[in-house]
Every structure is written in structure tokens, then in C-alpha cells.
C-alpha positions in Angstrom: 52.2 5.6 38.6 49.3 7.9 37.7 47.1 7.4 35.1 45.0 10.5 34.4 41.2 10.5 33.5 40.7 13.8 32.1 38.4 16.1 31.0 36.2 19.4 30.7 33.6 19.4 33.2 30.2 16.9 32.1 31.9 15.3 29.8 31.7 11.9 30.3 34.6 11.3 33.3 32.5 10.0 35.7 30.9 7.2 33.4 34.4 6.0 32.7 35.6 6.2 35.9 32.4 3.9 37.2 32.9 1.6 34.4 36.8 1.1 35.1 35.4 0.3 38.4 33.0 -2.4 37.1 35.5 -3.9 35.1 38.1 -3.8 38.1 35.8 -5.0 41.0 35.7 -8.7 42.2 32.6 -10.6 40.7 31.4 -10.7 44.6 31.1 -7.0 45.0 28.0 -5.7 44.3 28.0 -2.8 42.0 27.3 0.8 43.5 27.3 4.7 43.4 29.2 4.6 46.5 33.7 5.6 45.9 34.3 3.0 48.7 38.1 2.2 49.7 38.1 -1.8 49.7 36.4 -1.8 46.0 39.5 -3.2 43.5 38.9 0.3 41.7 39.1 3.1 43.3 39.9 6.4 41.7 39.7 10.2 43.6 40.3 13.6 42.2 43.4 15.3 41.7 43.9 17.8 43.5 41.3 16.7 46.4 40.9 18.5 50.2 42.5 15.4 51.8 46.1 15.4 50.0 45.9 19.4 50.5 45.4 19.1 54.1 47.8 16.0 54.7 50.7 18.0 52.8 49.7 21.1 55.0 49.6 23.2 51.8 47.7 26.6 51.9 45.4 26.0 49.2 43.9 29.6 49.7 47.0 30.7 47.5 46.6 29.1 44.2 50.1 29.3 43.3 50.8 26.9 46.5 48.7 24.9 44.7 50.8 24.9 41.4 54.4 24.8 43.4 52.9 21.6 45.1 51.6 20.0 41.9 54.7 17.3 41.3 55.0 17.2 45.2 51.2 15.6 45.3 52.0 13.1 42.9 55.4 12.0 44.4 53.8 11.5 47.7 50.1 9.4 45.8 52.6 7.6 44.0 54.5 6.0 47.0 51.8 3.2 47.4 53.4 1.9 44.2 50.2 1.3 42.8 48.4 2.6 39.5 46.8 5.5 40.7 43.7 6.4 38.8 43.3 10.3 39.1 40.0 12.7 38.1 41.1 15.4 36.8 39.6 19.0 35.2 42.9 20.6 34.9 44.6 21.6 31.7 47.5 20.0 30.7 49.8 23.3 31.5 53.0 24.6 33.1 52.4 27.5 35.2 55.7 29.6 36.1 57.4 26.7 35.0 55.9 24.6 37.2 54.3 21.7 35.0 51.1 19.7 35.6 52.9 16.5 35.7 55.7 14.7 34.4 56.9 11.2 33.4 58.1 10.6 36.3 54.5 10.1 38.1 52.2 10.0 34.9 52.2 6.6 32.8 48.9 7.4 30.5 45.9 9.5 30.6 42.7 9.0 29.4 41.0 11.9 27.6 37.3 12.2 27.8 35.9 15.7 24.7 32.5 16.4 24.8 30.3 18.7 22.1 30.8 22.2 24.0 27.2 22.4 22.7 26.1 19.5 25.1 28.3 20.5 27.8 26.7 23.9 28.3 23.3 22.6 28.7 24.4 19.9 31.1 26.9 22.1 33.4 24.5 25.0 33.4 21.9 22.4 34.8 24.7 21.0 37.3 25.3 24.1 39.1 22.0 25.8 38.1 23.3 29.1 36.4 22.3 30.0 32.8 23.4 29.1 29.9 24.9 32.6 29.1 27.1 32.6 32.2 28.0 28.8 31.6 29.4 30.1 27.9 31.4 33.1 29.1 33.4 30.5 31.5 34.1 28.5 29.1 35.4 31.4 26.7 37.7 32.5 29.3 41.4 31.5 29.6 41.4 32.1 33.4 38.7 29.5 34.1 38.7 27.3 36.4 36.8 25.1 39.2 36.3 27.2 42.9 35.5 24.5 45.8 34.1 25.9 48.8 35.9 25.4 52.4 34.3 26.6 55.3 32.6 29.3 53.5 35.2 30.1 51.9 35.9 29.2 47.8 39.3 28.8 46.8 41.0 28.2 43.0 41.6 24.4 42.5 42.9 23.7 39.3 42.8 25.8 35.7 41.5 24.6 32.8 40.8 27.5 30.6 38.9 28.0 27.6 37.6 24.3 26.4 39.6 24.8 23.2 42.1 25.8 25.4 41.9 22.5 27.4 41.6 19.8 24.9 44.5 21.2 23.0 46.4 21.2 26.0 45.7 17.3 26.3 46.3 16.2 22.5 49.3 18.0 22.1 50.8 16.6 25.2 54.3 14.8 24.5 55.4 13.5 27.8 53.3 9.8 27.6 51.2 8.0 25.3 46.9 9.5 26.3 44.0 8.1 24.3 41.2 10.5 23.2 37.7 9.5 23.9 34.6 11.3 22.6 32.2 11.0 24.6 29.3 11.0 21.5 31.3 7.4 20.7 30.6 5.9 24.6 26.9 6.4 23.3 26.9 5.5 19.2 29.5 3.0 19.2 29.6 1.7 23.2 31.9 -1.6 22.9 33.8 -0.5 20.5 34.9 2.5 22.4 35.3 1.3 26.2 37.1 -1.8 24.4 39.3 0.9 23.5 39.6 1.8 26.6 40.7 -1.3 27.7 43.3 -2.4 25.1 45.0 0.9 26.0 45.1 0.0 29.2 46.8 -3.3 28.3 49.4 -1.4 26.3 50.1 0.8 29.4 50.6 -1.4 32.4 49.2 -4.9 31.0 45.2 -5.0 32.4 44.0 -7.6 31.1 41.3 -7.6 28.2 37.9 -9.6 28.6 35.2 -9.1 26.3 32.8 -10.7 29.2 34.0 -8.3 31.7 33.6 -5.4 29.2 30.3 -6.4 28.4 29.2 -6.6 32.3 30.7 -3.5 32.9 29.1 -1.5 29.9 25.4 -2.6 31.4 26.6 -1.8 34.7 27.6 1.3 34.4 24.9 2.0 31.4 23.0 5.8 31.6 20.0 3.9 32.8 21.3 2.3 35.6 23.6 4.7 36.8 20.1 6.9 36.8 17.8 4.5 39.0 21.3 3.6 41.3 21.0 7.9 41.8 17.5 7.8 42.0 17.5 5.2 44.3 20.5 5.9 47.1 21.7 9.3 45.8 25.1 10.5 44.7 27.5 12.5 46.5 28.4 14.7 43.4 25.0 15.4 42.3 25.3 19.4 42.5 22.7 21.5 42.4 20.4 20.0 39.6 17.6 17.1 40.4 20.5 14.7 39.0 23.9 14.0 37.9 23.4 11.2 35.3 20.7 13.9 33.6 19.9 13.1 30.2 22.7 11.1 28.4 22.2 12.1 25.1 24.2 13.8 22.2 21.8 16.6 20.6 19.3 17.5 23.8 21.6 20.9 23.3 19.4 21.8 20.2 16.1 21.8 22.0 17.6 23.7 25.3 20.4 26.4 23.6 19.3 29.8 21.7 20.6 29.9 18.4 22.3 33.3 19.4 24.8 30.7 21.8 24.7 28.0 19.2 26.5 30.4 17.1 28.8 31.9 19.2 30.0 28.3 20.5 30.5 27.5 16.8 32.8 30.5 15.6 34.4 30.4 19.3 35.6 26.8 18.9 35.5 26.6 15.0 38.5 24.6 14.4 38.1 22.1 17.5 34.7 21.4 16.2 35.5 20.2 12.9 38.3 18.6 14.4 36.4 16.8 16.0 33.0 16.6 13.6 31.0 18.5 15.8 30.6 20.6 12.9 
């Protein structure tokens, strides 16, 4: 069975996906950037080139894509394993075709970020500015575009990122916890704890408050830094690194306050929500 880690793009999946792999590795594997196979964690993205290719779907058509989603996860989920699954899409049904079902999906966990924060960091990832970065993420049509043999295709929707976190809170199917990421920074233990009793609940991992610990200096902002600094990171993109600044407010010092207030009116009620504003 799946369990989703979702989000909008840079905001925060990848720290909880290496710190579910701290927590989940043997004490006598050394701890690393690297997505290896033999680590006791190990999560991929959803949908990724591999499954496309092995299912011989024609992923130039998006709606091949969307036909195929439930197909995807019947075939990941005959290892009968808990599947850990990255994921940018929107919790949606497209032509009736829905994202997942119960069937394949046991939980999901939710990852919000400030949009604030997230435009600064994604315009820095693919190295556009922050104006374009903003129109994206006011459009209902976004969504991620992968290259493949020079070729870009549409890989998943997400939308507007109103759009996309209500699409994940309002979701019905299974039981999904909401993490902000501003909480994995101001209240760290407390919040991967969380994580972890969640996961308990779910499908019965078991909790350790040593093994938390280890995992939260593990997979700490600083050392995720110097291991990217040091060997590199295959997701890094186009900006000098992908573990970039790790704070919560860098977006008042890099956005004008022409975008500070459209983001604000845009995503008004979210924002409050959420105490953003």
C-alpha cells in the first residue's frame, strides 16, 4: 500500500523523505544523499520515467498519463510492501479518472509551505524570476514538464497552490496528516514525532524517541548542506544548491512588495488558514 508524501514544489518533501530514511535505515548504514535500493527506506516519485517506460505508456499524451494513474499503483503495489511515493500532484479526478483510491493509498503525508517562501526558493531552483515563478503558481493548469530526449512532456498537475493544498485537506478517501513546514523548523521534535506516531496509527512503525532524535540531526539543514556540498545531489536543479537557505522569512529580504501583495490577496484565505497572515 501507498503512502503519499506530498506537496507543492520546495516545500519541505525532500527533508522528510531523508528523515523517514534515517529513521528507517539499519544503525550500520551510513547515512547519505545517495536514493540507494538496499537502504531499509527507500522512497521514488510518482509518476517517475521508469514505471512510464516499464508500463509502455506514451507519456507524451498527458491523458495516457491520467488513464494509467490507478494502473501505476496496482502494478507498485504488487511487492506488498509500504510504498513510500513523492508526489507534486494535486489530489484530483481528471475525466473521472481519480488520482488514487483506497485501494492502493493507506495515508499521505502533506508537507504546506508559506507561498511567500516557496517563490523565492523555486525561482532559485530552476533560475527564472520571481514574477514568472508567481504566474505558475496562480494558474490552474500548472504543472511539472520533465524533459526526455529533448523533448518536455506534462507529468502531473497540481494547479494553483491554493488549488493544491485544498485538494489534499479536503481529501476523504484515508486518514493524511498536514505538516507545515515553518513547524519542521520552530518546533522540530515535536513535529517529525508527529510524523511518526501517524505512522504508527497507519501501519504500526514503531515510535523511538532515540531514533527520532538521530534522525532529526541527520537529516538537519546543516548537514544535508555540507553532505551536498560535499558529494553533490542528483536533484539539485539549476541553482548552486538544493538544501539553499532553510529558513522561514528569507522571502522578505528577496520578494518586491508589489508580489508580496499579490501572493497575499491571491491566497488570502489559505494564508490565514494557515497563519501565514
Amino acid at each position: 500500500m501507498i503512502i503519499w508524501i506530498a506537496s507543492y514544489p520546495k516545500s519541505g518533501n525532500t527533508w522528510i523523505r531523508y528523515f523517514l530514511k534515517s529513521y528507517f535505515n539499519s544503525s550500520d548504514k551510513n547515512f547519505s544523499l545517495d536514493a540507494k535500493n538496499n537502504d531499509d527506506f527507500y522512497s521514488t516519485s510518482f509518476p517517475n520515467i521508469f514505471l512510464l517506460n516499464d508500463m509502455k505508456i506514451d507519456y507524451f499524451n498527458f491523458g495516457n498519463i491520467i488513464k494509467n494513474w490507478i494502473p501505476m499503483q496496482d502494478f507498485i503495489n504488487l511487492n506488498n510492501q509500504t510504498n513510500f511515493l513523492k508526489t507534486h500532484n494535486a489530489m484530483c479526478t481528471i475525466n473521472n479518472y481519480p488520482f488514487t483510491n483506497i485501494n492502493n493509498t493507506l495515508g499521505a503525508i502533506y508537507i504546506v509551505r508559506d507561498p511567500r517562501s516557496i517563490v523565492a526558493s523555486y525561482a532559485d531552483h530552476f533560475q527564472v524570476n520571481h514574477k514568472e515563478v508567481v504566474v505558475n503558481m496562480f494558474s490552474s493548469e500548472h504543472g511539472e514538464a520533465p524533459i526526455k530526449d529533448g523533448k518536455s512532456y506534462y507529468h502531473s498537475l497540481m494547479g494553483t497552490w491554493s488549488d493544491h493544498y485544498n485538494s489534499w485537506k479536503t481529501y476523504k478517501g484515508r486518514k493524511i496528516i498536514i505538516i507545515k513546514y515553518e513547524d519542521l523548523i520552530s518546533k522540530t521534535y515535536e513535529t517529525f514525532s508527529k510524523i511518526i506516531k501517524y505512522l504508527n496509527e497507519i501501519n504500526g512503525t514503531i515510535f523511538d524517541e532515540k531514533k527520532i532524535k538521530l534522525s532529526i540531526e541527520q537529516s538537519s539543514f546543516k548537514n544535508l548542506r555540507t553532505l551536498e556540498e560535499k558529494d553533490g545531489f542528483i536533484e539539485r536543479g539549476k541553482g548552486d544548491f538544493f538544501f539553499r537557505k532553510g529558513k522561514i522569512d528569507s522571502w522578505k529580504q528577496e520578494l518586491s512588495l508589489d508580489l508580496i501583495k499579490k501572493i497575499e490577496q491571491k491566497f488570502r484565505k489559505e494564508m490565514l488558514e494557515l497563519g501565514y497572515i
